[in-house]
N, C-alpha and C positions, 0 to 999 in steps of 0.2 A: 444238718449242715454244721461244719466242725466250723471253729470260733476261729477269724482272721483279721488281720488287722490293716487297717486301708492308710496310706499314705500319699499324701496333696501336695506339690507333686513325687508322683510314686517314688520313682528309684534315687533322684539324686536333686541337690539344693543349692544356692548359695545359703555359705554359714549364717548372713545376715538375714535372709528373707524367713518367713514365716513358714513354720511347716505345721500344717493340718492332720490330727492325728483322731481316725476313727477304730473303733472295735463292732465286730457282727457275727451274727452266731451264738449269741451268749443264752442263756436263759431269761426268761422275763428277770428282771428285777437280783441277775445274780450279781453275786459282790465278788470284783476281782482286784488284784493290786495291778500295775500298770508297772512297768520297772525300766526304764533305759541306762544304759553305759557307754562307754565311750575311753577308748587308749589314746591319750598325747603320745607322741614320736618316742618317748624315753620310755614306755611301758605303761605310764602309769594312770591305774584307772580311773575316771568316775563315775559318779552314779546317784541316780534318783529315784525315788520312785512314789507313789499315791495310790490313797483305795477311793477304789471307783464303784457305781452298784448301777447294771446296765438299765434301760427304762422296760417299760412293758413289752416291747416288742424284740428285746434282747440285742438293741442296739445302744452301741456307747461312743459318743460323740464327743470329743472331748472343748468343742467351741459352744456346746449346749449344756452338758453336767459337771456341774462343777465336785472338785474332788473334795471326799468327806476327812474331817478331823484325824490325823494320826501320821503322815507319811512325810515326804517333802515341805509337801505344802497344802494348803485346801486352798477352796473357794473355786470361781470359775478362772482356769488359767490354762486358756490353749496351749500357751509353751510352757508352761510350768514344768514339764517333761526334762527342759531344756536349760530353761536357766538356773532350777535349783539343783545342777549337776554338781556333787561335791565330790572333791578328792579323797581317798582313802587313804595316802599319806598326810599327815598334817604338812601344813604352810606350805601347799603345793598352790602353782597359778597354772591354769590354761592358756595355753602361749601356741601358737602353731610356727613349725621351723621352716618345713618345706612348702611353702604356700601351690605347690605344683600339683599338689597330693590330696585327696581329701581326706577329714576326719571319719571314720566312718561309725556309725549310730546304732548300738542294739536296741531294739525294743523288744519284751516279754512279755506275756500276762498270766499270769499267777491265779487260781484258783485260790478264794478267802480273801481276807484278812489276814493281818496277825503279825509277828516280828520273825517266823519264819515261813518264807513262802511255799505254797500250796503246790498243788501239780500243775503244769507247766502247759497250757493250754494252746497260746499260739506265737509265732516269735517270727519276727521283719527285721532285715537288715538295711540299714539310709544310710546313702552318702552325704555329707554336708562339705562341700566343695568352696572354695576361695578363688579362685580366677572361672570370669565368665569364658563361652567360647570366644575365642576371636580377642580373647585380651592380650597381647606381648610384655614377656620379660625379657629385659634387657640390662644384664650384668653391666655398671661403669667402672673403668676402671681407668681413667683421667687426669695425666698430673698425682694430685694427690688424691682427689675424690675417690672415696672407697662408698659406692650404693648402688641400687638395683631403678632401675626406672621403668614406670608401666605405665603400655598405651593402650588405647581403648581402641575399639576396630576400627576401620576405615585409614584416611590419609589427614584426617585432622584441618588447621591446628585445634588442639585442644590448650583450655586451661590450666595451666602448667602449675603446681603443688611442691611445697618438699614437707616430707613427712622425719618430724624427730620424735624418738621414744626419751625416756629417762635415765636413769643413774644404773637401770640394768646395761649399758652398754650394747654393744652388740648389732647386727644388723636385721630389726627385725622388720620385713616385709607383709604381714596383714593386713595391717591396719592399710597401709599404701594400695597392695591390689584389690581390696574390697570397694574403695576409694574409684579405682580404676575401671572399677566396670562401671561407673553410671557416666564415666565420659571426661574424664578427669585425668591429665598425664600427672602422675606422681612418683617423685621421687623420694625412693625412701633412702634416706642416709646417713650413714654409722660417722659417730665424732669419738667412739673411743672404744677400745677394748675389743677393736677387730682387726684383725690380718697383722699390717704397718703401722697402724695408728697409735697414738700413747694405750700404754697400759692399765693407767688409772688415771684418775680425774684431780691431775693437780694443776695444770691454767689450761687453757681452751683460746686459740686463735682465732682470731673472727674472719683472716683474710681465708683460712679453708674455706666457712662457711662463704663466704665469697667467690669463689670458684666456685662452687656448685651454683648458687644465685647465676653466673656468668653462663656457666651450662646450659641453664635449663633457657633463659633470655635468647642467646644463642642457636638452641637446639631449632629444625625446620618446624617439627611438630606439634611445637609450644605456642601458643594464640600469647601474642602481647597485649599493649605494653609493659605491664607489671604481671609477676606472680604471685601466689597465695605462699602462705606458713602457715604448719598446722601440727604445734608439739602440746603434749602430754607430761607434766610436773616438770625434769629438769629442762629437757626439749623446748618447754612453756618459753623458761626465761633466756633460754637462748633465741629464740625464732623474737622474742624483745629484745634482744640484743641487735639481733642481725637488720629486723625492721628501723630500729634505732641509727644505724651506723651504717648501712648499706643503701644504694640505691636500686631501684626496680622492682621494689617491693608493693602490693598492692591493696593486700588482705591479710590478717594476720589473726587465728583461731587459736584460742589457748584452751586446752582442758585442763581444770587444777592445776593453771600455772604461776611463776610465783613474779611480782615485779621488781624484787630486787637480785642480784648475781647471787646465785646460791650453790657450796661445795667447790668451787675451784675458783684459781683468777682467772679473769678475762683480760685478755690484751686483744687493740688493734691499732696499726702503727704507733703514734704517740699518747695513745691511751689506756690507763690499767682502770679495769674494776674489780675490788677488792672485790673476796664471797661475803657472804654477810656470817656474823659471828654466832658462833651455839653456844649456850650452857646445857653442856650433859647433864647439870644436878637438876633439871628441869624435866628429864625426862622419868617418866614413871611405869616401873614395872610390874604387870602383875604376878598371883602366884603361879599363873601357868608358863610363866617365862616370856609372856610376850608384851614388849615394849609399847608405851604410848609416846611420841615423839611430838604431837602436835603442837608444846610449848617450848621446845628445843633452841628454835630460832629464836636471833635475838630480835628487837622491831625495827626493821628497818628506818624510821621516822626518826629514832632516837640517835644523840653523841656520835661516836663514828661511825656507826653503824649505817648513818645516809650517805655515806660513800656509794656504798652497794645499791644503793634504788638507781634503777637504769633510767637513763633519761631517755623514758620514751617519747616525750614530749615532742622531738626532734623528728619521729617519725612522718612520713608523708603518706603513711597508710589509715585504713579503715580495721580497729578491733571488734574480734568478738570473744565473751570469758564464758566459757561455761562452767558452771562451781558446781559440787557435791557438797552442800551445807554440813554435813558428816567426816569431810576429808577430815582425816587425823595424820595425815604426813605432814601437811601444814595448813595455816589459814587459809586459803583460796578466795575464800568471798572477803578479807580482809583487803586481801593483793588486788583484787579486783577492787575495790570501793576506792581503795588508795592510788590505783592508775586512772579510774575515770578522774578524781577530784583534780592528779596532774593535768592529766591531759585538758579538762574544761578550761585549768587554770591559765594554760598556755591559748585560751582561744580556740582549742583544737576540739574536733566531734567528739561529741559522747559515747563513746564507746557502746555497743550491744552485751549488759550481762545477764545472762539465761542460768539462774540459780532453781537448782533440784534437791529440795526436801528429801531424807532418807536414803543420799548416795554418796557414794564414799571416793576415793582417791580414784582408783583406775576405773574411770570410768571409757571404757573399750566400745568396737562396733555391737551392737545388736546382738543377742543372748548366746554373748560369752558369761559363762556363769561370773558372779561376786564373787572376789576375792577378799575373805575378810583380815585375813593376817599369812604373811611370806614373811622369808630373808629379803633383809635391808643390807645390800652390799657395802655401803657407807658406815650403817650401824653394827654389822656384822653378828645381828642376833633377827630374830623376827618379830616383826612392829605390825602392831594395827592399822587396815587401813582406813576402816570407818567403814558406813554402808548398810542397809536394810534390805534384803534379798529381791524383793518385787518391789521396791520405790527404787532400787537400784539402777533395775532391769529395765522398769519404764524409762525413765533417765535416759537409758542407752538410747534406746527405738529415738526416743525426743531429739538428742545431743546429736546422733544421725543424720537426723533431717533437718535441723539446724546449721549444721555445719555446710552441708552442701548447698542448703538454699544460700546462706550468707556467702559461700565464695561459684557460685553462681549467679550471685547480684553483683558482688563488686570486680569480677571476672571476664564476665560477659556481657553484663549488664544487662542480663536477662535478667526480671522478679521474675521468682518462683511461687507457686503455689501456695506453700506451706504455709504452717502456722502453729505456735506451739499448742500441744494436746495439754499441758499442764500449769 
């Protein structure tokens, strides 16, 4: 029986969900390396791989043996296949553009050990997909509103989301349709560096994010009365911002987000908030040219510098922060300690913060690999972002089911299940 390799479920995935990777046909006890790859939209690869040594009866399980010392990564790691996918370019991220599309997944198996692989014994192709069946996209294009809105099947309403990313700009849609398959209308939506929009990040209007806020309130398919926010570092302290200053707001999810105005002014009608101030001599480079940023900013608490802490106090929603105690873009559980101490102080709930040991700035859905160092748009060289590849990874699965359980309590008012694993 020639050596093949079994896939749970076989042919195709959601990126987020867990995929089951067997080997059979081997030799008792033979030793193979395991190797997956995988092309982002722009060409460019990446790859993992681990040695494996099948059991007695020449099967290899990879939710039962854990991989030995030398590769990716050891110990027992079902997806380890997955998350320790590295770029071949340096300060490259995995980012998917066309969420329509899926990634799709090599797997090999390699005869031996070693640093060059053996003879090539059996090889599976996996789709890792981002929209469920039955999920809709829906280009907006609104007034000004430039984003993409995804419904989940049926006639709804659904719990209605807006989804912001960070200082990358742009309009990125996964995070939103991954979001959108468990029942969740979200709207993922660009503030700058797309189509119409400003070019770069020099003040930021709050009354746009307001229109969209009106949108989604408005829209037939959106379940009131309020909806959720749910941004990622600069996204963070906007979706604070908008909570802050906007009505209809319900819930509000910060990943490594910061709570004072960082990188641009804000304006809404008669109110500016300064960014909060940097010292460049602050930041530290190493020899391989990549920057550490983490003490960059100034503290917000300090001189004039309290301009910029956003009075979220104002807000009439429910927080949740989730931190990567590693983030080295900026302090995150700093911003967090310092928005619940606001918010008690005003009388208002204690915010939910779900701090994770050993993860770094982007913390993304579910085993998108650690990004440990990219280009910083802002800083215009590439900065660390903090992070330990599998307390990362955990993170992710955790921060997942955090996220939804908390704007499925304060949404629908359904509790959920969940609970943190960590």
């Amino acid at each position: 029986m020639a050596p093949s390799i079994r896939l749970s479920p076989a042919a195709r995935s959601l990126f987020d969900e867990p995929l089951a990777i067997a080997v059979r046909g081997l030799g008792p006890r033979q030793q193979v390396t395991l190797r997956t790859s995988l092309r982002d939209e722009t060409g460019q690869l990446f790859q993992a791989s681990a040695y494996y040594q099948a059991g007695d009866d020449g099967e290899l399980d990879l939710a039962r043996c854990p991989a030995l010392p030398g590769g990716s990564f050891s110990g027992l790691e079902p997806m380890g296949l997955l998350w320790a996918l590295q770029p071949q370019k340096p300060f490259w991220r995995l980012v998917k553009r066309d969420v329509q599309s899926p990634f799709l997944l090599q797997l090999e198996v390699f005869e031996g050990h070693g640093e060059r692989p053996g003879r090539l014994l059996a090889q599976a192709q996996h789709e890792r997909a981002f929209l469920r069946d039955g999920v809709r996209r829906v280009p907006v294009r609104e007034g000004r509103i430039r984003a993409t809105l995804f419904l989940p099947p049926g006639d709804g309403p659904f719990p209605g989301i807006i989804d912001l990313y960070g200082t990358g700009g742009g309009l990125p849609e996964y995070r939103a349709c991954l979001l959108a398959n468990y029942g969740f209308a979200v709207l993922a939506l660009a503030f700058y560096n797309y189509e119409d929009l400003p070019k770069e990040m020099k003040e930021f209007h709050l009354e746009y994010f307001e229109e969209a806020v009106n949108y989604m309130l408005q829209y037939t398919q959106v379940k009131g009365p309020g909806i959720g926010l749910l941004g990622h570092s600069k996204g963070g302290d906007l979706c604070i911002s908008m909570a802050s200053f906007l009505k209809g707001i319900t819930a509000t999810a910060l990943i490594n987000g910061s709570v004072a105005n960082v990188g641009a002014v804000l304006r809404y009608k008669d109110i500016t908030i300064p960014p909060l101030g940097i010292n460049p001599k602050r930041i530290k480079v190493s020899k391989s040219g990549i920057a550490d940023i983490i003490d960059a900013l100034n503290n917000p608490l300090e001189g004039p510098d309290r301009q910029s802490f956003i009075p979220l106090e104002k807000a009439e929603c429910c927080f949740l922060f989730i931190v990567g105690q590693d983030d080295h873009n900026w302090k995150s559980e700093f911003f967090a300690v310092e928005g619940s101490k606001r918010l008690q102080g005003h009388g208002k709930e204690k915010p939910e913060i779900v701090c994770y040991p050993g993860a770094g700035h982007y913390i993304e859905p579910p085993f998108f690999p650690m990004c440990a160092a990219s280009m910083h748009l802002l800083f215009g060289k590439p900065v660390m972002w903090g992070g330990e590849p599998k307390a990362h990874c955990e993170a992710q699965i955790d921060a997942w089911q955090q996220i939804q359980a908390f704007f499925r309590k304060h949404l629908t008012g359904k509790p959920s299940e969940t609970s943190s694993k960590l």
